[in-house]
C-alpha positions as a Markdown table, in Angstrom:
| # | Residue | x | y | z |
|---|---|---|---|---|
| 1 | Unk | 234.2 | 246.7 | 126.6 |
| 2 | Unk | 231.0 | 248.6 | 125.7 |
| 3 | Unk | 228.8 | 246.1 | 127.3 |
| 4 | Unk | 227.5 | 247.4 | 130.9 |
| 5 | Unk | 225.5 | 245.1 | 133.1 |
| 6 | Unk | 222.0 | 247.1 | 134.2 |
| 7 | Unk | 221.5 | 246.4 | 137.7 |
| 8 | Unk | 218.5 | 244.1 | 138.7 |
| 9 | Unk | 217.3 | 246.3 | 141.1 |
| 10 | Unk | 217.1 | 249.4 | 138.8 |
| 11 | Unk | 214.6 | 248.0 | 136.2 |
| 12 | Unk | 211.0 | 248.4 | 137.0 |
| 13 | Unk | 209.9 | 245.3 | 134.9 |
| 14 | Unk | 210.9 | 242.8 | 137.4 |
| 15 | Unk | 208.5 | 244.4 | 140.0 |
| 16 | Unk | 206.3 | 243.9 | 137.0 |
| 17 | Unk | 206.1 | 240.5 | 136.2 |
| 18 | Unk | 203.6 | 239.8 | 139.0 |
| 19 | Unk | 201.1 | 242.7 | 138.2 |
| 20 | Unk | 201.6 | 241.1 | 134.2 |
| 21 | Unk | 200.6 | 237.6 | 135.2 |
| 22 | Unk | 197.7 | 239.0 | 137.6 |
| 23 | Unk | 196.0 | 241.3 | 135.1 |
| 24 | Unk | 196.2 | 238.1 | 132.8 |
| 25 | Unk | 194.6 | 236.0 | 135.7 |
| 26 | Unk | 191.7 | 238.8 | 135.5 |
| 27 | Unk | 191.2 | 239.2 | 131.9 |
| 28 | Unk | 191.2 | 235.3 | 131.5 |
| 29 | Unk | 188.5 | 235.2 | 134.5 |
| 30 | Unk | 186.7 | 237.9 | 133.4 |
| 31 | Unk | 186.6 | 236.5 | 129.5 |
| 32 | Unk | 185.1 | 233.1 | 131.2 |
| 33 | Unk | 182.9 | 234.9 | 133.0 |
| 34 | Unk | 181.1 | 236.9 | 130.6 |
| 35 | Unk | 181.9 | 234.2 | 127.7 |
| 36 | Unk | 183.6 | 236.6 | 125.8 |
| 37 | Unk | 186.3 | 235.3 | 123.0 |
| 38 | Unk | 189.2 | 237.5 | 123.9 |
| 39 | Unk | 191.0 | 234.4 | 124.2 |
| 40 | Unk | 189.4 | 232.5 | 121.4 |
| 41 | Unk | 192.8 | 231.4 | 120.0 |
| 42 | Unk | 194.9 | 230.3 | 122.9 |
| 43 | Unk | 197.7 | 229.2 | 120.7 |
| 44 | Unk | 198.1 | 232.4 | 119.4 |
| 45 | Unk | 198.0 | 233.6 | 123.2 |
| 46 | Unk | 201.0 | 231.5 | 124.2 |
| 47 | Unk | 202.6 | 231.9 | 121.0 |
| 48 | Unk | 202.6 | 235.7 | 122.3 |
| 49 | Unk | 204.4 | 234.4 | 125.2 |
| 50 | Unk | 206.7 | 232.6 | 123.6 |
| 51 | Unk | 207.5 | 235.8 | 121.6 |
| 52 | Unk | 208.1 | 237.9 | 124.9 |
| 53 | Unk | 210.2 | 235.8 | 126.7 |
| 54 | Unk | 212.5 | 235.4 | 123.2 |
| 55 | Unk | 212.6 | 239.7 | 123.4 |
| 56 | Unk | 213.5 | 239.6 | 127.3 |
| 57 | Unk | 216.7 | 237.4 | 126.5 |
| 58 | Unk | 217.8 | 239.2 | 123.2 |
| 59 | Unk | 216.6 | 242.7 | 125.5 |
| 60 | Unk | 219.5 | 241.5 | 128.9 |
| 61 | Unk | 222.3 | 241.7 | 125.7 |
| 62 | Unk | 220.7 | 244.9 | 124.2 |
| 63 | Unk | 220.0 | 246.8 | 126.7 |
| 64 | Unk | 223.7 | 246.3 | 128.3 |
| 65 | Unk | 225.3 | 247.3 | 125.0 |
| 66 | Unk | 222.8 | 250.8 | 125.4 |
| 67 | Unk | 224.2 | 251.3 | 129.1 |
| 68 | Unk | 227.1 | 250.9 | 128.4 |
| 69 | Unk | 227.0 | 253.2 | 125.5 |
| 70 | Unk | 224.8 | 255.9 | 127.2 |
| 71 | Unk | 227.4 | 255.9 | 130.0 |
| 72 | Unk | 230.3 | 256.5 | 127.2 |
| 73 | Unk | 228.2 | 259.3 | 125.6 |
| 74 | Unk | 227.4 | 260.8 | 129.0 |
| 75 | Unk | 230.7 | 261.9 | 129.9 |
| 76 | Unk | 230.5 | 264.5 | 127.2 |
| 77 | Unk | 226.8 | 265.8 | 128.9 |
| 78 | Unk | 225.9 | 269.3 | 127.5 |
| 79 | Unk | 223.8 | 269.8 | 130.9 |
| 80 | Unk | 225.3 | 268.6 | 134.3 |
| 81 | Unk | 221.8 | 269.8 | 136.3 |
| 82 | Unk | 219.9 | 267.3 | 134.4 |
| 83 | Unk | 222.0 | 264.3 | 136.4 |
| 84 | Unk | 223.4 | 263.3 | 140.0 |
| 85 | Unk | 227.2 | 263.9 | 140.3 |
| 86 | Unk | 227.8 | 260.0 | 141.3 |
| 87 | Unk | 226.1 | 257.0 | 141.1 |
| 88 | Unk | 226.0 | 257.1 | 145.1 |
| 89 | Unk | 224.0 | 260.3 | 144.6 |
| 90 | Unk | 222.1 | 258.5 | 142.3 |
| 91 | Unk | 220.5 | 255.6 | 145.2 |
| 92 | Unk | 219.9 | 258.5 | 147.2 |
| 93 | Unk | 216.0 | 259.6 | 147.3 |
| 94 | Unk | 217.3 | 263.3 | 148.2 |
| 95 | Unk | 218.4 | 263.7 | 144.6 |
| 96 | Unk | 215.4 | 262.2 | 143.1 |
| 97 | Unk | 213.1 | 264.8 | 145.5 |
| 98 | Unk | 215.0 | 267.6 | 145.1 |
| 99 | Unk | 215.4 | 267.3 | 141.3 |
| 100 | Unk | 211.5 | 265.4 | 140.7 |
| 101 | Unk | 211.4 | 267.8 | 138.0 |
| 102 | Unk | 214.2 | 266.4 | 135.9 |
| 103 | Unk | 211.4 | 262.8 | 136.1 |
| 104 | Unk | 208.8 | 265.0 | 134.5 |
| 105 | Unk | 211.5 | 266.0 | 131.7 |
| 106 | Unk | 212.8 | 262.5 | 131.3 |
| 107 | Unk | 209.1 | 261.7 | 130.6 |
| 108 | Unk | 208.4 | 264.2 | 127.8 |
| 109 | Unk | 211.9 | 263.5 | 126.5 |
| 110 | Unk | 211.5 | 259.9 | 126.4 |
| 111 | Unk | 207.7 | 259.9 | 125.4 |
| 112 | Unk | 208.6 | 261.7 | 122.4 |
| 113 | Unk | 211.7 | 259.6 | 121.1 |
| 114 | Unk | 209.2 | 256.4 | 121.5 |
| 115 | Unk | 206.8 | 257.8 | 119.4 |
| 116 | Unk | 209.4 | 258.7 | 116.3 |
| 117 | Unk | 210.7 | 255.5 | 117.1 |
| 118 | Unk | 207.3 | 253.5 | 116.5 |
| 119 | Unk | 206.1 | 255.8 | 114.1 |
| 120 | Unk | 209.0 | 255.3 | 112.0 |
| 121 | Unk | 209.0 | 251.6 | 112.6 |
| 122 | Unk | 205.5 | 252.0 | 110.9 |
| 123 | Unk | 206.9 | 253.5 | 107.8 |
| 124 | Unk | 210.0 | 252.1 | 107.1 |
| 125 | Unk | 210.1 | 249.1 | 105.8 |
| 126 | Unk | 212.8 | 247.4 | 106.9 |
| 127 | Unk | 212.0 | 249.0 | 110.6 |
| 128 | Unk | 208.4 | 247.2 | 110.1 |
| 129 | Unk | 210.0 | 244.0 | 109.1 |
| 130 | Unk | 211.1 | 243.3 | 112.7 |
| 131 | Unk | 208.1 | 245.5 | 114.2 |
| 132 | Unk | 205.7 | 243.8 | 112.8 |
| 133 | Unk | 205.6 | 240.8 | 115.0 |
| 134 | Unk | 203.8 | 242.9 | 117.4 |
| 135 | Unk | 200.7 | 243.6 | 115.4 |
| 136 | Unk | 200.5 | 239.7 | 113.9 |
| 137 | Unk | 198.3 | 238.8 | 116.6 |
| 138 | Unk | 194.6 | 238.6 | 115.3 |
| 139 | Unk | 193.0 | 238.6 | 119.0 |
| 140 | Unk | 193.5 | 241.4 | 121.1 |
| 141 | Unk | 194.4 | 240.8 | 125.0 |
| 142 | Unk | 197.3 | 241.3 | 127.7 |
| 143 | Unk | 198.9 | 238.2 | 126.3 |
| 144 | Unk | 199.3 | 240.4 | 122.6 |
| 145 | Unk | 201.3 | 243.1 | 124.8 |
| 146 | Unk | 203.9 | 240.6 | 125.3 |
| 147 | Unk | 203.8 | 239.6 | 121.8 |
| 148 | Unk | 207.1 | 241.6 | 121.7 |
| 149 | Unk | 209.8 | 241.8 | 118.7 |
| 150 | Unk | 213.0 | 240.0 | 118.8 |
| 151 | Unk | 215.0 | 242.6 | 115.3 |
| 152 | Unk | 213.1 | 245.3 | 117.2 |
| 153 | Unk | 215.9 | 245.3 | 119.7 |
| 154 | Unk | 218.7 | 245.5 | 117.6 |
| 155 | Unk | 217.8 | 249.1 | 116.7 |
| 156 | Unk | 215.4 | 250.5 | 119.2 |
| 157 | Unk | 218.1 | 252.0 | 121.7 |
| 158 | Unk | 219.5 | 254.4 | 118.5 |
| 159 | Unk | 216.6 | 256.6 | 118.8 |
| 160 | Unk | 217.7 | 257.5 | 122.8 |
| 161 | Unk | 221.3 | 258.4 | 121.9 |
| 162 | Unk | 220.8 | 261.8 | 122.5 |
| 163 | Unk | 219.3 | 262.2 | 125.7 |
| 164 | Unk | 222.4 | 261.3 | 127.3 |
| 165 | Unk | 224.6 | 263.7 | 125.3 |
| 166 | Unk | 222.3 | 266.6 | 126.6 |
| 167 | Unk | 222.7 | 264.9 | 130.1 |
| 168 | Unk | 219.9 | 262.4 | 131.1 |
| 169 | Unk | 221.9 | 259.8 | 133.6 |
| 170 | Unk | 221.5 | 256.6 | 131.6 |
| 171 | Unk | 220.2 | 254.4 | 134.3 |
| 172 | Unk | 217.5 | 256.9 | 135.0 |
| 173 | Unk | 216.8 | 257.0 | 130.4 |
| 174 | Unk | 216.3 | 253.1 | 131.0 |
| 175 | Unk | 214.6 | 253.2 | 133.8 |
| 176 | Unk | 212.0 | 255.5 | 132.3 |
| 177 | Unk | 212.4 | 253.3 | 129.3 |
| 178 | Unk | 210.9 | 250.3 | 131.4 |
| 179 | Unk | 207.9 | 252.5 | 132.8 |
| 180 | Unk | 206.8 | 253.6 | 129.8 |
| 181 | Unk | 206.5 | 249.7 | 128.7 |
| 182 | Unk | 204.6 | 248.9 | 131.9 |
| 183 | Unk | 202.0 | 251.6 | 131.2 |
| 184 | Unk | 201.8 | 250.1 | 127.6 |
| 185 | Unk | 200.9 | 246.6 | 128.7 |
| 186 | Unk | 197.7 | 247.1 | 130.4 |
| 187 | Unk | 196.2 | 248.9 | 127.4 |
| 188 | Unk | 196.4 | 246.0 | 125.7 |
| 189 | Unk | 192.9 | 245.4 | 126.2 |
| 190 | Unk | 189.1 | 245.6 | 125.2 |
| 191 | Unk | 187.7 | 245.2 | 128.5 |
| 192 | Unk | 188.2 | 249.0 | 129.5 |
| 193 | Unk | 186.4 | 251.0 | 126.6 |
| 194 | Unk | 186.6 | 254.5 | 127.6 |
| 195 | Unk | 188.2 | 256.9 | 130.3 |
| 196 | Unk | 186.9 | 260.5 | 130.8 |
| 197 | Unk | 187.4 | 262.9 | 128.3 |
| 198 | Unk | 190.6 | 264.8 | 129.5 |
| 199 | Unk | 192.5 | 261.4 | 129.9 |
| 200 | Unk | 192.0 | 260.0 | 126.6 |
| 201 | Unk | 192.8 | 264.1 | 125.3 |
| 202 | Unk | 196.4 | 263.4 | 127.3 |
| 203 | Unk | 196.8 | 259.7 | 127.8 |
| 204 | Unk | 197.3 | 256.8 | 125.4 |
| 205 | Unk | 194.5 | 254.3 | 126.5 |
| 206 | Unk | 193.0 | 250.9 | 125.6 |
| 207 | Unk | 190.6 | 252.7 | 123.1 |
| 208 | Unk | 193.5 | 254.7 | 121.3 |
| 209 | Unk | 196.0 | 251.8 | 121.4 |
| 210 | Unk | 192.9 | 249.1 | 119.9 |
| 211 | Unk | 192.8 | 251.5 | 116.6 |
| 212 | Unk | 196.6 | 251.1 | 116.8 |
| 213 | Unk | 196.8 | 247.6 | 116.4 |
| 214 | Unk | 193.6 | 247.6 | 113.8 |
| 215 | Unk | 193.9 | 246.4 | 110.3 |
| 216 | Unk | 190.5 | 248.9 | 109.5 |
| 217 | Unk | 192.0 | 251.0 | 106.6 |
| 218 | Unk | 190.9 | 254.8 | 108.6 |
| 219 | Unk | 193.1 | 253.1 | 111.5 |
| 220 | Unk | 196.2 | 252.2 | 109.7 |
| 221 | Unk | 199.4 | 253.5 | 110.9 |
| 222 | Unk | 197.4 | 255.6 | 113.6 |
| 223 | Unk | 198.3 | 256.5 | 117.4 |
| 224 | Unk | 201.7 | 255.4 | 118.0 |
| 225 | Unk | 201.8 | 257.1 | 121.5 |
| 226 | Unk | 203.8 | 255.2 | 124.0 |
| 227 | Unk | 202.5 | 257.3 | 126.9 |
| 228 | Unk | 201.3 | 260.5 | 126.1 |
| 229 | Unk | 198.5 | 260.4 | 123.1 |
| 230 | Unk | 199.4 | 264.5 | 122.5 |
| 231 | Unk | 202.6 | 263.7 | 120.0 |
| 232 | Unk | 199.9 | 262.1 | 117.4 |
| 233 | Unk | 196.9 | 264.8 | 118.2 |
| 234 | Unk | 199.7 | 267.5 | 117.3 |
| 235 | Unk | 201.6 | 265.6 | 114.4 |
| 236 | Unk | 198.7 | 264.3 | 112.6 |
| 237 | Unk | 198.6 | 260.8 | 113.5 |
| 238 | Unk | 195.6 | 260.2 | 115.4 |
| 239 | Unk | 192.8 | 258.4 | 115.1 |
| 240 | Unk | 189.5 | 258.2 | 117.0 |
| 241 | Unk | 187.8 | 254.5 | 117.8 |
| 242 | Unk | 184.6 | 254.6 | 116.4 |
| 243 | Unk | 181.7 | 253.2 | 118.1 |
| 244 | Unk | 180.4 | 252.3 | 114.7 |
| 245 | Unk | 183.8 | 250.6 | 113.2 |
| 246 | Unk | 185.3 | 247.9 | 115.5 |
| 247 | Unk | 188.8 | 247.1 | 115.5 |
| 248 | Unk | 189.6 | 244.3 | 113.2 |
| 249 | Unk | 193.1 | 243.5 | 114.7 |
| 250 | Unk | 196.3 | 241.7 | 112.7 |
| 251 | Unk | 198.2 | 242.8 | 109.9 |
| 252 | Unk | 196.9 | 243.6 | 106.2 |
| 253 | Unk | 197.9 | 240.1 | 105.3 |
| 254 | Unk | 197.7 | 237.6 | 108.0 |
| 255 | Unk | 199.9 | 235.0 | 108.6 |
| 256 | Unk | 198.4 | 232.6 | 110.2 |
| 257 | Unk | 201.1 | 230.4 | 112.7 |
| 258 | Unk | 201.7 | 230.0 | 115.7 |
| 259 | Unk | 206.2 | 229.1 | 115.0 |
| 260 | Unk | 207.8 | 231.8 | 116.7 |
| 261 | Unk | 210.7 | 231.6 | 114.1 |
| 262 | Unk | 208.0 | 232.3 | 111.2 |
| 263 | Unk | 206.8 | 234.6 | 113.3 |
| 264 | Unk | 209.8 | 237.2 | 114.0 |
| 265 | Unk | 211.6 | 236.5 | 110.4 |
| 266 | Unk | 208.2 | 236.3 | 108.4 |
| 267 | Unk | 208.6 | 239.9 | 106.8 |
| 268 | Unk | 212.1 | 239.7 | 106.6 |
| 269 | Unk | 211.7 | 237.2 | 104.3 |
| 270 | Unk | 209.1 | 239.1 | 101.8 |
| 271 | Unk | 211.4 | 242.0 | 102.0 |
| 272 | Unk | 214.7 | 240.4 | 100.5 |
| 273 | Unk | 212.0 | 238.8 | 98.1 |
| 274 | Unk | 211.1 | 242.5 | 96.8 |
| 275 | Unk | 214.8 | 243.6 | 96.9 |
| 276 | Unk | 216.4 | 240.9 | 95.7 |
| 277 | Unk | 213.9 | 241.1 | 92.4 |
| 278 | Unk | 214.5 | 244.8 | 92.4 |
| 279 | Unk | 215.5 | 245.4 | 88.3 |
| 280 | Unk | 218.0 | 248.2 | 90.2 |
| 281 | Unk | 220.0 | 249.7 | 92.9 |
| 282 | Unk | 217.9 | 252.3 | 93.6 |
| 283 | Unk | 215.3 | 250.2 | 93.5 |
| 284 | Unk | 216.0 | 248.0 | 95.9 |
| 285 | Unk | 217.0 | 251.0 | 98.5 |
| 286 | Unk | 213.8 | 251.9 | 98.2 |
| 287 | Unk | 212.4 | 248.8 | 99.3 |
| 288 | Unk | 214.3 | 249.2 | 102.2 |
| 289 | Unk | 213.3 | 252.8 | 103.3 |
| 290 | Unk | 210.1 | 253.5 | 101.6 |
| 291 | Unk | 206.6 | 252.4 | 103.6 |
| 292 | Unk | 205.0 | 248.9 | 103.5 |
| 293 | Unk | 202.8 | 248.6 | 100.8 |
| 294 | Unk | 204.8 | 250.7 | 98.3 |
| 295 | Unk | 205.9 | 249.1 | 95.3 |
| 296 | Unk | 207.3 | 250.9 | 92.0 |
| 297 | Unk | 204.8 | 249.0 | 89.3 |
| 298 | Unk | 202.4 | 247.3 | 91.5 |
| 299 | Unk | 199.3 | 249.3 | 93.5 |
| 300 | Unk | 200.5 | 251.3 | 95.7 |
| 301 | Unk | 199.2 | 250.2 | 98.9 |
| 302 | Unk | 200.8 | 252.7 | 101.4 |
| 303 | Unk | 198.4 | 253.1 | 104.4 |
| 304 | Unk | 198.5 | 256.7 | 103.4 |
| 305 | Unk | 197.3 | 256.0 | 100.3 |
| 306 | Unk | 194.3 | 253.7 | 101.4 |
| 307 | Unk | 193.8 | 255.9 | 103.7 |
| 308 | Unk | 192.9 | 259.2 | 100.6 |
| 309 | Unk | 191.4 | 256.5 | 98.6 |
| 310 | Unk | 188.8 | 255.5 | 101.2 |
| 311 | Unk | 188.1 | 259.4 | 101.9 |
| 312 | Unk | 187.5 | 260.5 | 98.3 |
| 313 | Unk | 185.2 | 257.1 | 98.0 |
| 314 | Unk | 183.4 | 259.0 | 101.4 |
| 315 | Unk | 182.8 | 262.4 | 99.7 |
| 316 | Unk | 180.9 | 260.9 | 96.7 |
């Protein structure tokens, strides 16, 4: 059987929970304090909730499916170095010291698969059909980073299949997997507005990840950085927050419920509308695979194409 149980102990999110429901704690004091309306909708807040705790149960099947394939696909590892011999070797901290530099490449390795893998879930369509949940949130808080997908985790763990064909050891790919989603929930914020210079120039941060989640049309489709902002300053997906454009957060056509079910299957549901109606084959293939907003006799209202329209309207 493919399925391989991750041990408890080995995934960083557990230690987690606590510092999520703190940081919460703080925001919600904080918001009270200063009578600010990051929680204006609270519904919307625990329908977040509701959304995460749906992704952590589908995730324990997932993710024990991707173990248990990584550990298949590692057997055939094209670089031994990159690895402990055993798993004993593995619980040892003389490996992990000795070899710290094989964390820094696990980083890189695994920064940049997250960010194809989001930046494609951006401009696929049937990839943004289960991605979008994320972004359906129209407030913009800690609570929203746990407003996690539930189809989002049916696909995500294809993107990492080669990192353990070159020789990564699975459990340390997951584990790295699990940091990278720590360091994403506390940018989920608009309490922090900026860092110094040379850490928003490396770092994903609050301000880069509030243009992420912005409906704004310059923002659209913008910083899909998991950790590391320097994937979208060198491929041509970033975008600065403005001090003179706020964020206006949510999706370019808002659905307005709090039913989790409507929710996760919302876009699903416009998306066999479009390719069921498709006149052809082709047609409806390219529903599928071409980028929300795309349509082959309606306006085409690609981000990227919002995006020129609202520059050339700037140049005049």
């Amino acid at each position: 059987m493919i399925f391989k149980s991750v041990p408890p102990e080995m995934d960083p999110v557990i230690y987690a929970i606590p510092f999520f429901l703190i940081a919460i704690a703080i925001e919600l004091y904080v918001n009270w304090k200063e009578q600010r309306e990051l929680y204006s909708d609270s519904k919307e807040a625990f329908a977040s909730i509701g959304m995460g705790l749906g992704s952590l149960v589908i995730d324990i099947l997932m993710k024990g499916l991707a173990y248990g394939a990584y550990t298949i696909l590692f057997q055939f590892a094209l670089i031994k170095s990159l690895a402990p011999s055993s798993y004993a070797e593995f619980l040892t901290w003389h490996w992990h010291l000795t070899h710290w530099w094989v964390w820094v490449l696990i980083l890189f390795a695994d920064d940049f698969t997250f960010y194809w893998h989001h930046r494609l879930s951006h401009e696929v369509r049937v990839l943004w059909a289960s991605h979008v949940n994320h972004h359906s949130s129209q407030t913009y808080n800690l609570a929203t980073a746990l407003r996690q997908s539930w189809g989002e985790q049916f696909y995500k763990y294809f993107f990492w299949l080669w990192m353990p064909l070159l020789g990564f050891h699975p459990l340390m790919m997951l584990m790295m997997m699990s940091i990278s989603l720590i360091y994403q929930y506390w940018i989920h914020t608009e309490l922090i507005k900026k860092f110094p210079r040379w850490y928003e120039f490396i770092f994903n941060t609050p301000s880069h990840h509030r243009v992420h989640h912005a409906t704004n049309v310059r923002y659209l489709d913008r910083n899909h950085a998991g950790i590391l902002i320097i994937w979208d300053r060198m491929l041509g997906t970033f975008a600065e927050e403005r001090d003179t454009e706020k964020a206006v957060y949510g999706i370019t056509k808002n659905i307005h419920t709090y039913n989790l079910f409507k929710i996760a299957l919302h876009e699903y549901g416009d998306l066999w509308q479009d390719v069921r109606s498709a006149p052809t084959f082709a047609l409806k293939i390219k529903y599928l695979f071409m980028p929300p907003g795309w349509s082959p006799s309606g306006p085409d209202l690609r981000a990227k194409t919002l995006r020129r329209q609202l520059a050339e309207k700037e140049s005049k």
